[in-house]
C-alpha positions as CSV (number, residue, x, y, z in Angstrom):
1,X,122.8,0.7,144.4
2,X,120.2,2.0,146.9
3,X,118.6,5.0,147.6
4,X,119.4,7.3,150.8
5,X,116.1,6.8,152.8
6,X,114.3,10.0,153.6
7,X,115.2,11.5,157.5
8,X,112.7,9.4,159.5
9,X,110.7,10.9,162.9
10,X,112.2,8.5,165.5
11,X,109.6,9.4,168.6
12,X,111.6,7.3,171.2
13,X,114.5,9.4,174.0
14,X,116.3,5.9,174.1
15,X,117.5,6.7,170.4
16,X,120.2,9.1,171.9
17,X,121.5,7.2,174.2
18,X,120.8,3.7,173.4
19,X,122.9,1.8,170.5
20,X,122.6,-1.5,169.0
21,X,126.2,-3.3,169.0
22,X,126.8,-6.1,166.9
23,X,129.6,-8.2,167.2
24,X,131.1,-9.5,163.6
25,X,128.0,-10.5,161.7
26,X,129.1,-13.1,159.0
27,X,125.4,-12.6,157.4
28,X,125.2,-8.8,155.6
29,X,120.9,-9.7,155.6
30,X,120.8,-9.8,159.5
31,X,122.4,-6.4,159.5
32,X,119.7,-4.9,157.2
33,X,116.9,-6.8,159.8
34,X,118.4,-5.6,162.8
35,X,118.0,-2.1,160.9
36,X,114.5,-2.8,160.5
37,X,114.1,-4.1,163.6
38,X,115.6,-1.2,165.2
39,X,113.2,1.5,163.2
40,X,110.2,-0.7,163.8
41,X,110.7,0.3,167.6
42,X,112.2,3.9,167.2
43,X,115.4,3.6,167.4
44,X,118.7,4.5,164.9
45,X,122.1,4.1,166.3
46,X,123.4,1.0,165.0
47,X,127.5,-0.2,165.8
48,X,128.8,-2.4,163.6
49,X,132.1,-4.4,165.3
50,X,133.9,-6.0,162.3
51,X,131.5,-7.1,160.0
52,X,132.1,-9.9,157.5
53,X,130.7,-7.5,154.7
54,X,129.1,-4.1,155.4
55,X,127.8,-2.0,153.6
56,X,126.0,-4.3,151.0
57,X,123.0,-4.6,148.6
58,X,121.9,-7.6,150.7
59,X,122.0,-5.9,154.1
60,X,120.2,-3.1,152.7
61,X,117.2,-4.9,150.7
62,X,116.8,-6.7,153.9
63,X,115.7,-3.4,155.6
64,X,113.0,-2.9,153.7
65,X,112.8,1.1,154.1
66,X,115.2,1.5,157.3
67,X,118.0,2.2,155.2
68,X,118.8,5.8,157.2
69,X,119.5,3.2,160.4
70,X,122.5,1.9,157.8
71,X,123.1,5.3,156.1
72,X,124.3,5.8,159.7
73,X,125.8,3.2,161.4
74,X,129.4,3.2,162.9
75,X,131.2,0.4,161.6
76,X,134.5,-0.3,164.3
77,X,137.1,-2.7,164.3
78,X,136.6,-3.7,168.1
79,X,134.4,-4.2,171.0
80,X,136.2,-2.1,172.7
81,X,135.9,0.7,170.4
82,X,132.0,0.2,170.7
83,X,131.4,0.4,174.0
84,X,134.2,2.8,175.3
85,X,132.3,5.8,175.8
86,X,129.1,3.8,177.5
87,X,128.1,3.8,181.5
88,X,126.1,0.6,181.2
89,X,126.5,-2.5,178.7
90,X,124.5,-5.3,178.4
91,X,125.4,-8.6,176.8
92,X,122.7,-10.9,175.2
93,X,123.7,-14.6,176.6
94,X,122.5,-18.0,177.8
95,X,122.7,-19.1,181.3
96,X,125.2,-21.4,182.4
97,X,128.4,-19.8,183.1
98,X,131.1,-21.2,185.0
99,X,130.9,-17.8,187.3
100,X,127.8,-16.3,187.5
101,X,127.2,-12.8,186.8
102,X,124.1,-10.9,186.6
103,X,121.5,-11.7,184.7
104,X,118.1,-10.3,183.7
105,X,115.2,-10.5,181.7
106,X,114.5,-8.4,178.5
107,X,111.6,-6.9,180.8
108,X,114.0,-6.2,183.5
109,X,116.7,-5.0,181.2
110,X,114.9,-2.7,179.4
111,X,113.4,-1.2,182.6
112,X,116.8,-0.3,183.9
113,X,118.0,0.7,180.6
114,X,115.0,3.3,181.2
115,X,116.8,4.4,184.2
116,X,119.9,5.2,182.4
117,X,118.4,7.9,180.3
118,X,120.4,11.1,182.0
119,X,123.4,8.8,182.7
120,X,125.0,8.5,179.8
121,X,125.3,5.5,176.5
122,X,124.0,2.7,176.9
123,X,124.9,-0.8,174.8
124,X,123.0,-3.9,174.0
125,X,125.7,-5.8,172.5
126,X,124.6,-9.0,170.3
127,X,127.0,-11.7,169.4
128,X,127.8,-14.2,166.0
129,X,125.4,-15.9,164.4
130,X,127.0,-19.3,165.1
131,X,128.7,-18.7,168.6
132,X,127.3,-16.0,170.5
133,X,129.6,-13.4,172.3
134,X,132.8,-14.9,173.8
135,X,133.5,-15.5,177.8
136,X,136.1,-12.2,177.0
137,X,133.2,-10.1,175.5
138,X,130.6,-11.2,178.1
139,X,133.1,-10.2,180.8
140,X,132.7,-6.7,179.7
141,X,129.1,-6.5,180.0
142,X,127.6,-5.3,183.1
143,X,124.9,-7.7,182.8
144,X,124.4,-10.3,180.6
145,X,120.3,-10.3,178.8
146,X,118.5,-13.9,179.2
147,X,115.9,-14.4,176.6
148,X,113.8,-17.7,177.8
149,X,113.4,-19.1,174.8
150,X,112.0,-22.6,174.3
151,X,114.8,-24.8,176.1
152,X,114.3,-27.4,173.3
153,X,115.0,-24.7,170.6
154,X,116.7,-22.2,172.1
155,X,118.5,-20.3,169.2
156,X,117.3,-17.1,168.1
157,X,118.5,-15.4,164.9
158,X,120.0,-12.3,165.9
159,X,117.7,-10.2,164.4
160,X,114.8,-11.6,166.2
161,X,116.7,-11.3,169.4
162,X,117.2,-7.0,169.0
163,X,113.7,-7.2,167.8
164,X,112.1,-8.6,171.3
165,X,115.0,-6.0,173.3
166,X,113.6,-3.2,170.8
167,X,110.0,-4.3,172.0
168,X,110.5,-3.9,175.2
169,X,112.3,-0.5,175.6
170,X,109.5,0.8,173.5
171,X,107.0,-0.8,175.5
172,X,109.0,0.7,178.9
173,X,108.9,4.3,177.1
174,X,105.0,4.0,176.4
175,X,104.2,2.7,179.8
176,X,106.4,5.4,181.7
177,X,104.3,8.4,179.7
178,X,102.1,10.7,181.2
179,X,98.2,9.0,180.8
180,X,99.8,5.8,179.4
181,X,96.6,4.1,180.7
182,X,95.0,6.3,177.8
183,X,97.9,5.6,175.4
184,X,95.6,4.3,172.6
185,X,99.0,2.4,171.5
186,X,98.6,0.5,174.8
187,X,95.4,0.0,174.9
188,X,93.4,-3.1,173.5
189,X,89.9,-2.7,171.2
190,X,88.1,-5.6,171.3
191,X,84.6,-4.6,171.7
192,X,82.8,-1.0,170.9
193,X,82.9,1.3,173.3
194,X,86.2,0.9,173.0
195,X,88.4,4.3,171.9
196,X,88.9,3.6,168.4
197,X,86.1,1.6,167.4
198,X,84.2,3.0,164.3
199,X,80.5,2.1,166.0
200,X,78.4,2.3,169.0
201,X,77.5,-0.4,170.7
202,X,74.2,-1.8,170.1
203,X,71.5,-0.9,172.9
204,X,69.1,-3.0,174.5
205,X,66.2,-2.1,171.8
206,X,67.8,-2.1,169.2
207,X,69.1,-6.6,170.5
208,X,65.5,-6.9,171.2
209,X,64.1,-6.1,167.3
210,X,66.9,-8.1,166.2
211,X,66.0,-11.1,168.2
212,X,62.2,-10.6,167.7
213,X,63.4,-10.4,164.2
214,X,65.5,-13.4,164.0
215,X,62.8,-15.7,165.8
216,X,60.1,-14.6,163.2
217,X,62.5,-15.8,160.4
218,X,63.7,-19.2,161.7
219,X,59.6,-20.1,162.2
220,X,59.3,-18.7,158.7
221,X,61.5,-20.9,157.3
222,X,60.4,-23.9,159.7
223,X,63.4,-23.9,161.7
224,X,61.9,-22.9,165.1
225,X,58.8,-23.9,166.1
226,X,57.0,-21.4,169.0
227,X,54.7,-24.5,169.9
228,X,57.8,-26.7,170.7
229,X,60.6,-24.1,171.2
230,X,63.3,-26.2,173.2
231,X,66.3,-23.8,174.2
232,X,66.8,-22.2,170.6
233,X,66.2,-18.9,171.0
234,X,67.9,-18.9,175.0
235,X,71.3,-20.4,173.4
236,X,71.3,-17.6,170.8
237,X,70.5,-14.5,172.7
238,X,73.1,-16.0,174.6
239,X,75.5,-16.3,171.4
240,X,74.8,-12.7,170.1
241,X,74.6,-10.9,173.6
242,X,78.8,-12.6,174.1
243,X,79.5,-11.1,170.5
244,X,78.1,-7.7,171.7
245,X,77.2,-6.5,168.1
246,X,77.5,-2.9,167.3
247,X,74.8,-0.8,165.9
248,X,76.1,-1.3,162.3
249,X,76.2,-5.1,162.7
250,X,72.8,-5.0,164.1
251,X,71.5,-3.5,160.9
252,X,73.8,-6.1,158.9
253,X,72.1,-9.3,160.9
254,X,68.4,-7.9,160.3
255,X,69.1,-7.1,156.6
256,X,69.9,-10.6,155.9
257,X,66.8,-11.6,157.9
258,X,65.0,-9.5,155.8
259,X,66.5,-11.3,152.4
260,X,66.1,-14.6,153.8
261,X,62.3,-13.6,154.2
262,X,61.6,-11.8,151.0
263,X,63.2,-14.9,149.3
264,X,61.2,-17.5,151.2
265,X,58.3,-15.4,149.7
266,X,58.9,-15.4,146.4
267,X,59.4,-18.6,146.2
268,X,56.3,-19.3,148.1
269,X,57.6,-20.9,150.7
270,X,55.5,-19.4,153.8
271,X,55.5,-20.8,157.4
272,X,54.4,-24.3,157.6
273,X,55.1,-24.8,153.7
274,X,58.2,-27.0,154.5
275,X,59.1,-29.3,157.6
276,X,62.5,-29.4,158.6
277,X,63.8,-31.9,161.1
278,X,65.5,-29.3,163.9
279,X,68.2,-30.2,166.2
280,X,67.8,-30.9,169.7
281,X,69.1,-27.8,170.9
């Protein structure tokens, strides 16, 4: 059997007040990846509406660590029964019903889910595996959650649709906090200078050695010729300046320079010792 999870540190307010409803599961492993889904994002409070089998080893080895989120969930006979005490539910569905109702994005959805957080519960209800929620159960949402999906491929597991819902009420909790153009979970690193990168950027000097360095080497080993340089060296100080090396990956590049030219030397291979045809560059 499996072990109790330890108490996990769930950081997001939606785990009050936000449960995850779904709606007779035939497959016990889509409960144990909605339960991972769910912690993934920060949230706990999973509703179980008449499950085919619940609890299980399968659901729970397909949780891989979230078994608290199933250590806890409510298991219910009916919809009803799930949703009774809530002020807002909303229905994952596709388009197309005979009378329309109100639809939104997961973006959308999860922003006004936001907006709910003094109100009261709110539901994201998710149907069957093989036919969705019913025209009954949709009725009782408030508003019905459109994920585009490819329109050739529409289907979504279940567990992959709470996973994008998940995403995005996390995502609407980060960017609603204080400084959350600062959030270091929001923001991208991609270069140094960057908060979070381990290096400072390279400075001007220190590009300058390196190419002075690297131009040295390629005559060296006969691959650039100063008498007939072409655009060589332009196309890569053009090439290193996009990568923006850091200070460390400076040193790295001139270290190899310096093994290329301490093993052209030993082998007694100087400049001019070997003619290379060199592409047009």
């Amino acid at each position: 059997m499996h072990k109790p999870a330890l108490p996990s540190t769930f950081d997001l307010p939606a785990r009050d007040y936000v449960r995850v409803v779904m709606v007779e599961t035939s497959h016990s492993g889509n409960i144990g990846a909605v339960a991972r889904a769910m912690k993934n994002m920060g949230l706990g409070n999973l509703w179980l509406v008449n499950p085919s089998s619940f609890p299980d080893e399968t659901s729970y080895a397909r949780s891989s660590g979230a078994s608290d989120v199933l250590d806890h969930a409510r298991v219910v006979s009916t919809l009803d029964e799930a949703i009774e005490d809530c002020v807002l539910v909303m229905g994952t569905s596709a388009r197309g019903r005979k009378v329309p109702w109100p639809v939104m994005s997961p973006t959308d959805a999860a922003r006004q889910v936001g907006e709910y957080r003094d109100q009261g519960q709110v539901a994201l209800v998710f149907g069957r595996e093989s036919n969705g929620l019913s025209n009954d159960e949709l009725q009782r949402c408030h508003v019905h959650i459109h994920i585009p999906s490819n329109p050739d491929y529409s289907s979504l597991n279940v567990a992959m649709a709470v996973q994008v819902m998940c995403y995005e009420i996390r995502m609407e909790y980060l960017r609603g906090l204080e400084n959350s153009d600062n959030n270091p979970q929001l923001k991208p690193i991609t270069a140094p200078g960057d908060a979070g990168w381990d290096v400072p950027a390279a400075t001007v000097s220190e590009l300058e050695g390196f190419f002075a360095h690297l131009e040295t080497t390629l005559a060296e080993i006969d691959f650039h010729r100063r008498d007939n340089p072409r655009q060589l060296m332009t196309r890569l100080r053009r090439l290193y300046q996009r990568a923006r090396p850091d200070q460390m990956e400076v040193n790295i590049l001139r270290g190899i320079l310096t093994a290329v030219q301490k093993s052209t030397s030993a082998t007694g291979r100087g400049e001019g010792a070997r003619k290379q045809d060199q592409t047009d560059v």
